[in-house]
C-alpha positions as CSV (number, residue, x, y, z in Angstrom):
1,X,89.3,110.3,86.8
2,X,91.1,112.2,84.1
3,X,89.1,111.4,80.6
4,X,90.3,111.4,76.8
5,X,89.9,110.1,73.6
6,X,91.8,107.2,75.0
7,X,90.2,103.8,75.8
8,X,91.5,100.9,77.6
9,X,90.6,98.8,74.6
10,X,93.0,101.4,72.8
11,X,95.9,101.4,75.3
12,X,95.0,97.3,75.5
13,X,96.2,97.2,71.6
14,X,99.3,100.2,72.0
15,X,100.4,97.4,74.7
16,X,100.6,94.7,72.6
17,X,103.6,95.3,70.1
18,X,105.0,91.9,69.6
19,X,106.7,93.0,66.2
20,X,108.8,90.6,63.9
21,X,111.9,91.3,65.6
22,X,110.4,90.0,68.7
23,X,109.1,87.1,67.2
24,X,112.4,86.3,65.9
25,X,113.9,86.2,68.9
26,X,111.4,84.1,70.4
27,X,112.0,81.8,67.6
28,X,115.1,81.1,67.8
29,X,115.2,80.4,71.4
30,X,113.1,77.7,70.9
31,X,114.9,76.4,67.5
32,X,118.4,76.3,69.9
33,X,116.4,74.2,72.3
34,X,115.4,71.7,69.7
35,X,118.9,72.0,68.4
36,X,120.7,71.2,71.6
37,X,118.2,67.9,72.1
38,X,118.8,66.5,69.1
39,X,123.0,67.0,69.6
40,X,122.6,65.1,73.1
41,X,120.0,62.7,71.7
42,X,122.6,61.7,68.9
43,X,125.6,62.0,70.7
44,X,124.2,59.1,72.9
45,X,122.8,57.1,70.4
46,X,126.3,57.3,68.4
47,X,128.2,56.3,71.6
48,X,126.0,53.6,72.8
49,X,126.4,52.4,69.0
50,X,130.4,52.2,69.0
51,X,130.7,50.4,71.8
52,X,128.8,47.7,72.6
53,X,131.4,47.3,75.7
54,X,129.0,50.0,77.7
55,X,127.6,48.7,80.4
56,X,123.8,47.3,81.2
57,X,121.3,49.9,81.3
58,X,123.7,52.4,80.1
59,X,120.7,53.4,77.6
60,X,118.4,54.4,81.3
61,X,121.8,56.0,83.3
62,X,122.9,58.4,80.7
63,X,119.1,59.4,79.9
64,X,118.1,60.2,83.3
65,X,121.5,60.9,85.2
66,X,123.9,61.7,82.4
67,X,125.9,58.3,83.7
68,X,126.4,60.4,87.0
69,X,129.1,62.2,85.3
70,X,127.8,65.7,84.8
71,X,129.7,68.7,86.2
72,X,128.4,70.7,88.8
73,X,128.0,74.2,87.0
74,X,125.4,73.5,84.3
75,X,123.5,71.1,86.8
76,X,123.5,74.2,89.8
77,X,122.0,76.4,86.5
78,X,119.7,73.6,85.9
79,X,118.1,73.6,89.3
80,X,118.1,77.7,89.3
81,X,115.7,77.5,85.8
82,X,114.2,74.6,87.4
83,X,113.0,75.9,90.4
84,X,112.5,79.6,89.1
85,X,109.4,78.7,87.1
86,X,107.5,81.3,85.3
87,X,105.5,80.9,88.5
88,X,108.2,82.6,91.0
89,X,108.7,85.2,87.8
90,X,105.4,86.2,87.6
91,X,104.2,84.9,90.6
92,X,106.1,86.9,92.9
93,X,105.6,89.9,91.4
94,X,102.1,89.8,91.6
95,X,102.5,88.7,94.9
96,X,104.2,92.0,96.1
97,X,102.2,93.8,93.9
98,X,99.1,92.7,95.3
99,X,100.3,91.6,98.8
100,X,103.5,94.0,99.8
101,X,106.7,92.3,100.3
102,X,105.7,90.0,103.3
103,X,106.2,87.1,101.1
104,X,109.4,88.5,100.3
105,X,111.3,87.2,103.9
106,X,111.0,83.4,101.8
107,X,114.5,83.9,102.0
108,X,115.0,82.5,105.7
109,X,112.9,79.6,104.5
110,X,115.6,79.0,102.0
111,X,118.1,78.3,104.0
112,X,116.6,76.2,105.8
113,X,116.3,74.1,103.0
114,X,119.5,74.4,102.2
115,X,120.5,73.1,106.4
116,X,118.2,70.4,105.8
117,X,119.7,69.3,102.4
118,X,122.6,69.2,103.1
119,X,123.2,67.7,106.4
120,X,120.0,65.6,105.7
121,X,118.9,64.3,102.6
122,X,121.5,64.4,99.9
123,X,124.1,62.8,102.1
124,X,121.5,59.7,102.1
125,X,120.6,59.5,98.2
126,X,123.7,60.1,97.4
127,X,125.1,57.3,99.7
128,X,122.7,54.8,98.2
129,X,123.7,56.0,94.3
130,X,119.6,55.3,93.5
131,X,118.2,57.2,90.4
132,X,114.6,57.3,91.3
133,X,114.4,59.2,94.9
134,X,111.3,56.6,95.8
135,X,113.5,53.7,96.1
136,X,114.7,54.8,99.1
137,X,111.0,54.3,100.6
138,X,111.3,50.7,98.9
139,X,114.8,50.1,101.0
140,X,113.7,51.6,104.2
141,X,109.7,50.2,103.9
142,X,108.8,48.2,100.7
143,X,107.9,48.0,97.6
144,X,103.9,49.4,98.9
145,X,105.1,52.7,100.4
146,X,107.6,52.9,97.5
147,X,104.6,52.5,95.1
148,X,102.3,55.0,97.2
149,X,105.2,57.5,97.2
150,X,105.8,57.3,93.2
151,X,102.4,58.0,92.9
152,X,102.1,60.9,95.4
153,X,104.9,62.6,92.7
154,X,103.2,61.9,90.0
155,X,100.3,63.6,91.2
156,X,102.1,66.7,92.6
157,X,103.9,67.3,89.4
158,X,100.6,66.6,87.3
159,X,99.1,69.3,89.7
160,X,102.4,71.4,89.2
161,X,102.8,71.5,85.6
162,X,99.9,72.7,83.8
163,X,100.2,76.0,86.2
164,X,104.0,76.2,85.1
165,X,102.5,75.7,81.3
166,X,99.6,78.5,82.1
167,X,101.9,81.6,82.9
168,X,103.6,81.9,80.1
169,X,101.4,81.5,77.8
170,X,98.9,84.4,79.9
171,X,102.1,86.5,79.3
172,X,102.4,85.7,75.2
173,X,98.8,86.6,75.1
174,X,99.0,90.0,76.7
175,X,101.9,90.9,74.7
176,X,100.6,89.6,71.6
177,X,96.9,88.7,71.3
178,X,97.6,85.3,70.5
179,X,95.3,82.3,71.9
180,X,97.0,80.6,75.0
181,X,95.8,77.2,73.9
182,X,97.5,78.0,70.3
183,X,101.2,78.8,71.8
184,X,100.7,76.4,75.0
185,X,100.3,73.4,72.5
186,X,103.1,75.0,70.1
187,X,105.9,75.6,73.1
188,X,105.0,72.2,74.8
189,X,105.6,70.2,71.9
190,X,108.7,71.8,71.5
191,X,109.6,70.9,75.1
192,X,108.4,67.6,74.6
193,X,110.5,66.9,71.6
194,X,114.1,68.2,72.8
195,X,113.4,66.5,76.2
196,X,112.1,63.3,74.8
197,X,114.8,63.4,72.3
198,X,117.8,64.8,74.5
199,X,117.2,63.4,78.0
200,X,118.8,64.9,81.0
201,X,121.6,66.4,79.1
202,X,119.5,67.9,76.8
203,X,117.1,69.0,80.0
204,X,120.3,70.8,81.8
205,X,122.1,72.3,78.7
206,X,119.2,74.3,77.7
207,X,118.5,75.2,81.5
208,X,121.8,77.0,81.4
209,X,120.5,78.6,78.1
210,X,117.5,79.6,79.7
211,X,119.1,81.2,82.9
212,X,120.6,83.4,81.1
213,X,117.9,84.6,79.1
214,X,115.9,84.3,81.9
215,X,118.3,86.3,83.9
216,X,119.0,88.8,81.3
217,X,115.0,89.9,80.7
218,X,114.4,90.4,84.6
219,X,117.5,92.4,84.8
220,X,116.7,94.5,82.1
221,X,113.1,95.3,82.6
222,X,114.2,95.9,86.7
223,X,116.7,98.8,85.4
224,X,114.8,100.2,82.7
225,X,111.9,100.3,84.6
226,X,113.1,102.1,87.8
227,X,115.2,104.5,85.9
228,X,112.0,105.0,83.8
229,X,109.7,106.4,87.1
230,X,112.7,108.7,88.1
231,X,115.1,106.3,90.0
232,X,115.1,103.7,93.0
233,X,114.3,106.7,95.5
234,X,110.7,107.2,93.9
235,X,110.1,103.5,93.9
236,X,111.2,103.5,97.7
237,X,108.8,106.3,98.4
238,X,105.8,105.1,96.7
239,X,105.9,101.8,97.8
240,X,106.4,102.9,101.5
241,X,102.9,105.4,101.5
242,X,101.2,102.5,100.1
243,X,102.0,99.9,103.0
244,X,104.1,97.5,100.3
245,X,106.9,97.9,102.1
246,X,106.5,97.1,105.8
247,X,108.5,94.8,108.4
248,X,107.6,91.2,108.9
249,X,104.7,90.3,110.3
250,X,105.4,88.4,113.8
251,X,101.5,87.6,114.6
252,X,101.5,84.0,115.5
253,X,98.2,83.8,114.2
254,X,98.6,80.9,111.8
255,X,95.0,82.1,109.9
256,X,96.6,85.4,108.5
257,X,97.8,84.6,105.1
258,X,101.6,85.6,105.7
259,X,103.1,86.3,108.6
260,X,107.1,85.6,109.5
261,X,106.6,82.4,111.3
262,X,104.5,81.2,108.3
263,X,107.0,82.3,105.4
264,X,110.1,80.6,107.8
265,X,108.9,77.4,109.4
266,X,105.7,77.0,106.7
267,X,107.7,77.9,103.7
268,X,110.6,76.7,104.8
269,X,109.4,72.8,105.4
270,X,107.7,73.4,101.7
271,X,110.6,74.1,100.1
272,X,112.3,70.8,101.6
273,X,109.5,69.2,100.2
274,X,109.6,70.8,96.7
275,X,113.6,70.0,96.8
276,X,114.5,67.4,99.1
277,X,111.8,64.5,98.3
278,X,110.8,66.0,94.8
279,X,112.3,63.6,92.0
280,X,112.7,66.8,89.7
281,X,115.1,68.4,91.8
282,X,117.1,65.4,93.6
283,X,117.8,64.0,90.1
284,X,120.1,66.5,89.4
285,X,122.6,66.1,92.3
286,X,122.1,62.4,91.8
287,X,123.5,63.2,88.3
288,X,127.1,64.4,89.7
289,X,129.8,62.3,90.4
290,X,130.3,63.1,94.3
291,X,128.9,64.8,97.5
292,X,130.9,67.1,97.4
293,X,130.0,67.8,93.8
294,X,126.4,67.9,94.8
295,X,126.9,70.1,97.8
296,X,128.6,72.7,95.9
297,X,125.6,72.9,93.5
298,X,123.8,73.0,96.3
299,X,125.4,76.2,97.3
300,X,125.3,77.8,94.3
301,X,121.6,77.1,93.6
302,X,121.2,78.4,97.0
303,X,122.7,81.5,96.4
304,X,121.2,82.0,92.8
305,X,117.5,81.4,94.1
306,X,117.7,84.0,96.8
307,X,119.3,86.8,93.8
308,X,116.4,85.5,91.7
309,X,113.5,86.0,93.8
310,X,114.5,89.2,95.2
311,X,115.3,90.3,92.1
312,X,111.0,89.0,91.1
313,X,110.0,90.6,94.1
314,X,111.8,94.0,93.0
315,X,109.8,94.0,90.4
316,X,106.5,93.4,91.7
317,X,107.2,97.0,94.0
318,X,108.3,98.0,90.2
319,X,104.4,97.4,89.0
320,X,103.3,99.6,92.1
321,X,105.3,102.2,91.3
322,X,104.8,102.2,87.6
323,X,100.9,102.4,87.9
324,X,100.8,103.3,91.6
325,X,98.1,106.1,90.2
326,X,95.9,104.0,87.5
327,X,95.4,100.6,89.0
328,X,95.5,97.9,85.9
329,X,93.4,95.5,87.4
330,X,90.6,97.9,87.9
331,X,90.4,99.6,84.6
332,X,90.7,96.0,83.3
333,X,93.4,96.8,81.3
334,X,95.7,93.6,83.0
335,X,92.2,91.0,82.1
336,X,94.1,88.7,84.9
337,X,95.8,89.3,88.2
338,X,99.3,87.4,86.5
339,X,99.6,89.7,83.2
340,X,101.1,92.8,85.7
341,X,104.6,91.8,84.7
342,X,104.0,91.4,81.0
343,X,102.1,94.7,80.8
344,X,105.0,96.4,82.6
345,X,107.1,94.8,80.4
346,X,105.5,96.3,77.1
347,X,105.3,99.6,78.2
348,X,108.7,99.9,79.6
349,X,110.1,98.0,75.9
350,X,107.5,99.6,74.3
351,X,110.4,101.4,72.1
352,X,113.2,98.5,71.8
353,X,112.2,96.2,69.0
354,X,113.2,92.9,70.2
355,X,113.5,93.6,74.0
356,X,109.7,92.2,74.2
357,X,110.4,89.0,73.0
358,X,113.8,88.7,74.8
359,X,111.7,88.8,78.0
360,X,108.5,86.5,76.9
361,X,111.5,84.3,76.2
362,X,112.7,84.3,79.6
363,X,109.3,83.8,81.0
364,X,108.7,80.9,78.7
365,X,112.6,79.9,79.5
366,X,111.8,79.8,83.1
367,X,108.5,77.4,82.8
368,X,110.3,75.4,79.7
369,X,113.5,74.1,82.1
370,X,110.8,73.2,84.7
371,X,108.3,71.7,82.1
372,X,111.2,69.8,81.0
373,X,112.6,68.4,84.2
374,X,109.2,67.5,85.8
375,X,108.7,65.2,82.1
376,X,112.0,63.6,82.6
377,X,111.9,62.8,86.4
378,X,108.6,61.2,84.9
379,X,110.1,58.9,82.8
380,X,113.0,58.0,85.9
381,X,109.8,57.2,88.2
382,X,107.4,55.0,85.8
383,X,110.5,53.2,84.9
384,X,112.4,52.8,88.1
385,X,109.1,52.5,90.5
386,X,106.3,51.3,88.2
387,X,107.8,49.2,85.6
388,X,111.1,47.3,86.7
389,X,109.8,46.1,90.4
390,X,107.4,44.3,88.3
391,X,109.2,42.7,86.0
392,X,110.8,39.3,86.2
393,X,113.3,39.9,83.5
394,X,115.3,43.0,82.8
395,X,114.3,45.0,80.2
396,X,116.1,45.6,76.9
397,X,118.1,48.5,76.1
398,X,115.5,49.7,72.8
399,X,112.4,48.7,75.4
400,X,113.7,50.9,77.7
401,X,114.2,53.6,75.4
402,X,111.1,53.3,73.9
403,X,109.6,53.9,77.5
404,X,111.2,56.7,78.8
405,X,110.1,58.4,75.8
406,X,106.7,57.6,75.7
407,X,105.9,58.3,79.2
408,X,107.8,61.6,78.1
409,X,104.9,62.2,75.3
410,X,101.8,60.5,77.6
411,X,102.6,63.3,80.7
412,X,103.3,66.2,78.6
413,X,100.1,65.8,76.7
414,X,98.7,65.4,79.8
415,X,99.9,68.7,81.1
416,X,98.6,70.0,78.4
417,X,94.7,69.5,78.4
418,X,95.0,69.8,82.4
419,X,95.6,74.0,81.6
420,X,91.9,74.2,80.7
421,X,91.3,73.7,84.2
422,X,94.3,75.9,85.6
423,X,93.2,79.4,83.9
424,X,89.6,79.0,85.7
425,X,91.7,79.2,89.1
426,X,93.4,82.0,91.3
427,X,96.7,83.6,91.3
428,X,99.4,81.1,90.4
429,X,101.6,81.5,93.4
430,X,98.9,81.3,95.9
431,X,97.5,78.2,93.6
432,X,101.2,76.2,93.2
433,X,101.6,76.4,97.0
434,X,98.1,74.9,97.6
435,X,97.5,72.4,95.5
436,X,101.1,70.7,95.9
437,X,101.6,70.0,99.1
438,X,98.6,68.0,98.9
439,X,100.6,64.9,98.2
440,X,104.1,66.6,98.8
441,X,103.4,67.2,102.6
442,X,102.2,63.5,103.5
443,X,105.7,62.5,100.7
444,X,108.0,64.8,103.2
445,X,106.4,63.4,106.0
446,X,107.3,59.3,104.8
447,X,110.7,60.5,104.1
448,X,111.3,61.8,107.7
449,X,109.6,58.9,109.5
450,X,112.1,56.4,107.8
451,X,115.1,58.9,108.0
452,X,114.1,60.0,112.0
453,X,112.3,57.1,112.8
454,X,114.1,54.1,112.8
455,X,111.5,52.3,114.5
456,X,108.7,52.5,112.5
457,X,107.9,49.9,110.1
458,X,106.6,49.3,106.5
459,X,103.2,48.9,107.7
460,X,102.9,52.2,110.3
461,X,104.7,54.2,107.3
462,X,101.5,53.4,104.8
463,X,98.8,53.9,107.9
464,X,100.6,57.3,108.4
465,X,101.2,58.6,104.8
466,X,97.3,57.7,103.9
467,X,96.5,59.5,107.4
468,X,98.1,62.5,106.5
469,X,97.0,62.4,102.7
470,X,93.1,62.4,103.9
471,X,93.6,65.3,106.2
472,X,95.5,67.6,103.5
473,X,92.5,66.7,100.9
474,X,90.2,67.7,103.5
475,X,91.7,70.9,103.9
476,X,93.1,72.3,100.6
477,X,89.4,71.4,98.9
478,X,87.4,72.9,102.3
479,X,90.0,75.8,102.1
480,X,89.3,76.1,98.3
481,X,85.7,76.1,98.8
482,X,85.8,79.0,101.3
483,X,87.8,81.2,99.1
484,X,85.5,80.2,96.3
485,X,82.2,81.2,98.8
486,X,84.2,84.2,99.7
487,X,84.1,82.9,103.3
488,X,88.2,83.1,103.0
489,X,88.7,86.9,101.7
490,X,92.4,88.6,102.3
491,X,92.4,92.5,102.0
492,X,95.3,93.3,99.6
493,X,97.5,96.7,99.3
494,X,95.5,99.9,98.2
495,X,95.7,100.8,94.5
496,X,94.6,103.7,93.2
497,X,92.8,105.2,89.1
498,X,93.3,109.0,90.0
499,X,95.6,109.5,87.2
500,X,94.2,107.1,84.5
501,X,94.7,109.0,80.8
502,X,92.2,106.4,79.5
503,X,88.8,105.8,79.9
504,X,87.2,102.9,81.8
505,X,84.3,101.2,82.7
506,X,83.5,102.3,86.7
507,X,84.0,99.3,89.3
508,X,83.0,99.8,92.2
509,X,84.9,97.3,94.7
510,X,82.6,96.4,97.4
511,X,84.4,95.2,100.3
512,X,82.1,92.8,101.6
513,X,84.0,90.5,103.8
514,X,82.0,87.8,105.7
515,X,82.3,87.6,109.5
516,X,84.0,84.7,110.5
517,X,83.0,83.6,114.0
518,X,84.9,80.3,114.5
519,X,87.8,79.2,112.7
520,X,88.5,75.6,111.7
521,X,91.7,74.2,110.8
522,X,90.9,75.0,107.0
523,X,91.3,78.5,107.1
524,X,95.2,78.4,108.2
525,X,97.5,80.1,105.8
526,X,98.3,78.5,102.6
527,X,101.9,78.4,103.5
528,X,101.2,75.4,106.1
529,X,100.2,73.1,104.3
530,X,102.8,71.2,103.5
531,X,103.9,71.3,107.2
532,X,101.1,70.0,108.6
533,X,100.9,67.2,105.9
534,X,104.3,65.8,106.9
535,X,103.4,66.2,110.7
536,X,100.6,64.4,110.7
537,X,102.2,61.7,108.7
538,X,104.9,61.4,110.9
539,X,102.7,61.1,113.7
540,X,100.2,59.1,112.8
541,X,103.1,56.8,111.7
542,X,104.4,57.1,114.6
543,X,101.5,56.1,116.7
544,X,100.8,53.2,114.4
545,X,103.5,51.9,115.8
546,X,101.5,51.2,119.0
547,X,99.5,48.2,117.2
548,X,101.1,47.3,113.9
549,X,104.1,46.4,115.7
550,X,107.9,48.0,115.5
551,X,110.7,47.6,113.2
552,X,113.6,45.8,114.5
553,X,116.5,48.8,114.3
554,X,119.5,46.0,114.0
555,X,117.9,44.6,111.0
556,X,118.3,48.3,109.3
557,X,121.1,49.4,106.8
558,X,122.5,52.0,108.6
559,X,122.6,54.4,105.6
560,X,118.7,55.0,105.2
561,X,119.0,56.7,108.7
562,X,120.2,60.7,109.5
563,X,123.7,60.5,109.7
564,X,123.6,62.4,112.4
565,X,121.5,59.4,114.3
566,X,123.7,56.5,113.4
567,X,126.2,56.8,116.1
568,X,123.1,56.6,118.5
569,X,121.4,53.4,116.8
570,X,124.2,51.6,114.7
571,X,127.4,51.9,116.6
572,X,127.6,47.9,116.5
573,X,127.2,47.4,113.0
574,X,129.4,50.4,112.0
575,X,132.2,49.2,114.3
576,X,131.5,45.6,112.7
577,X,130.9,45.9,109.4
578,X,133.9,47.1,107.3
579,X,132.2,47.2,104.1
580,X,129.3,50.0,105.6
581,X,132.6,52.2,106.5
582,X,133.5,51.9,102.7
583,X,130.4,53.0,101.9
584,X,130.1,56.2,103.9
585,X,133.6,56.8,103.0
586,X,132.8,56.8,99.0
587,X,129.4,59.2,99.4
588,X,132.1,61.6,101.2
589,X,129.4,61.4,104.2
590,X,130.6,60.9,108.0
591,X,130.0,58.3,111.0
């Protein structure tokens, strides 16, 4: 190791240059938020004021679908910044950088969430014109399985958000040196505010915002960087000695952490579940006048999420080839495994006054739109699912508003605290895609039965969605125990310190993995999970059927089924009842 004066405390200080420049840009990304919450919030207010024509429940339509009358562009930017968390920014990079680019082939598992979307589920929700996604479960099942569902989503987003919350705020704290308690309770309250204030309009106006940002920073610190090490050729080349770059991995051993299979079958059914079933997400294109509207959003998110996370995965070869001699994890200059982005960041802006907090901006950007979302598909599922089945009389416009907002408060604080527990965990990639399907793989699984399964009734649906929730408990909290124990250890890419300028404390990495002699079914690869908990809810649903009876097919509305299946089951009733042809004919679906 090359010594000098230099210290990795001292290069830990020369790294964090967050000047006033960069702290006014920062700023007044979040002062624009707040701006454009309280323009939707009073724009609303003002209309709902002048006429008292509007309809009932006006107050609840515009605030969590804009009155289904938003156009498709800002709501396809919304669901970009949505999905493209600070989690997929920094995530993936430290994915590639830590992994190689095996996770990188994600891309085929897009797709097929796109396939399944489309032909699927948006053809259904957007049939029935419901806000909250879980009513569905209520008019295929009842009001139990809709109540069990509601509750799987909270869960999943309260498991969801405080990681989204967490990165960030790791980033702000390499860059800067401020606390990440201090700016996690600073930029959520913002957050909370414009999307309290705003609702959805607020939520997808400052999603287009922060794409662009969001887009801007990544595209920057990509060029800058590579033309920085000596052009794309040298990060080709040093990426390819070190084994980052490789083909996929076809082993159909569904242990090893990523392989192809995994990535498009495993991440493939997780995306559909993070999409298709995931209030967040489905609120959006429920928000837009017609299928057709929602389809071509759906295109263009689909389109924009693969640029994006190639873009994040770039970036994480970028790290490599920026420090592929002087390793920041083991001189401890990067204190955690997700500040390799923000440190690449400061030294490649080191020299731009302003560039820094441009891209702490996106980062925040990206988590902020998904913060925001998650709180506002919140407020749609304690009103729709856990208030108004309850009630005997409708609730009044300022109750209603009163609610949403609250709940809007009550989760975000929530989400909050909950990133005390988040920072003493792993990688936030690895982490997001464990602890979620928890509840979203047995919620993907409910769907399918009712949509696939037109035979299965109310009661088989809860026996199979509890089934499948025990067995994903069982595993995510055995598997996290093992990688805890270091019973579950996965080798990562070689690093090396040979041409450290600074000096370091020696580590010496002991590669003491534990010899597994059997496997159980909790050491398969992360990216399962949410496969097997929708297969074994599905199943065991299925199966139920054998002694808690079936459900009578005829007595089914036809559009809670596939539409691909209702030619099979409901050829009576669609050739009998006029008013079902209307129907399909208004959500732009087929027969």
């Amino acid at each position: 190791m090359n010594s000098s004066i230099l210290t990795v405390q001292d290069v830990c200080r020369s790294l964090q240059g967050f000047g006033f420049v960069d702290y006014l840009v920062f700023s007044v990304m979040l002062l624009i938020c707040i701006a454009i919450g309280i323009f939707f919030g009073l724009k609303d207010h003002n209309r709902r004021q002048k006429g008292r024509t509007a309809r009932r429940n006006s107050e609840a339509l515009d605030y969590l679908v804009g009155g289904r009358k938003l156009k498709t562009f800002p709501v396809a930017m919304s669901l970009v910044a949505s999905w493209i968390s600070g989690i997929a920014l920094i995530g993936a990079s430290t994915e590639t950088y830590l992994y190689g680019i095996q996770f990188g082939y994600i891309f085929m598992g897009i797709i097929l969430m796109a396939l399944s979307m489309n032909f699927l589920f948006i053809p259904i929700f957007h049939g029935l014109q419901i806000t909250s996604v879980y009513e569905y479960l209520h008019l295929r099942f009842d009001k139990r399985v809709r109540l069990l569902g509601s509750v799987l989503f909270t869960v999943a987003t309260l498991l969801h958000l405080p990681i989204v919350i967490f990165v960030p705020a790791l980033a702000f704290n390499q860059v800067s040196g401020i606390n990440v308690h201090f700016i996690t309770t600073v930029v959520c309250t913002v957050c909370i505010f414009y999307t309290g204030v705003g609702g959805i309009k607020a939520v997808i106006w400052t999603d287009v915002l922060q794409t662009f940002v969001m887009v801007g920073s990544i595209i920057l610190i990509s060029w800058k960087g590579t033309v920085d090490i000596g052009g794309l050729g040298v990060l080709i080349e040093r990426n390819l000695a070190s084994g980052r770059i490789e083909p996929p991995n076809l082993s159909l051993d569904p242990t090893e952490r990523v392989t192809f299979w995994g990535i498009f079958i495993g991440g493939g059914v997780f995306w559909i579940a993070k999409n298709a079933v995931h209030q967040m997400m489905v609120q959006r294109y429920l928000s837009l006048p017609t299928f057709r509207d929602a389809q071509r959003a759906l295109v263009v998110f689909t389109i924009g999420i693969i640029c994006l996370l190639s873009m994040c995965f770039y970036n994480g070869l970028l790290i490599y080839a920026t420090f592929h001699d002087c390793d920041p994890l083991t001189t401890k200059l990067a204190q955690a495994k997700d500040q390799l982005l923000p440190i690449l960041m400061m030294k490649v802006f080191s020299d731009y006054p302003g560039l820094a907090g441009l891209f702490v901006s996106g980062i925040f950007s990206a988590s902020l739109s998904s913060l925001s979302t998650g709180l506002n598909s919140l407020a749609a599922i304690v009103l729709e699912d856990f208030v108004k089945p309850f009630l005997k009389e409708e609730l009044s416009e300022r109750k209603t508003r009163y609610l949403m907002r609250g709940t809007v408060f009550f989760f975000g604080a929530i989400a909050v605290i909950l990133v005390l527990v988040v920072e003493k965990l792993g990688t936030v990639l690895q982490l997001s895609m464990s602890l979620v399907p928890i509840s979203l793989g047995p919620l993907l699984g409910v769907f399918l039965t009712g949509m696939l399964l037109p035979w299965v009734n109310a009661k088989s649906a809860l026996a199979g969605t509890i089934m499948g929730l025990l067995v994903m408990i069982y595993i995510v909290v055995r598997a996290q125990i093992s990688i805890a124990s270091k019973e579950i250890v996965h080798s990562t890419k070689p690093v090396s310190v040979e041409g450290c300028t600074y000096k370091f404390d020696n580590v010496t990495k002991t590669m003491d993995y534990p010899v597994i002699f059997e496997k159980s079914i909790h050491h398969v690869s992360f990216l399962y999970y949410a496969l097997i908990g929708s297969v074994v809810t599905s199943i065991a649903g299925l199966l139920s059927t054998l002694f808690l009876g079936r459900q009578e097919i005829e007595d089914l509305d036809p559009l809670l089924v596939a539409p691909f299946l209702r030619k099979f089951f409901f050829r009576k009733q669609i050739n009998d009842k006029i008013g079902v042809v209307h129907r399909f004919e208004d959500a732009d679906t087929t027969l």
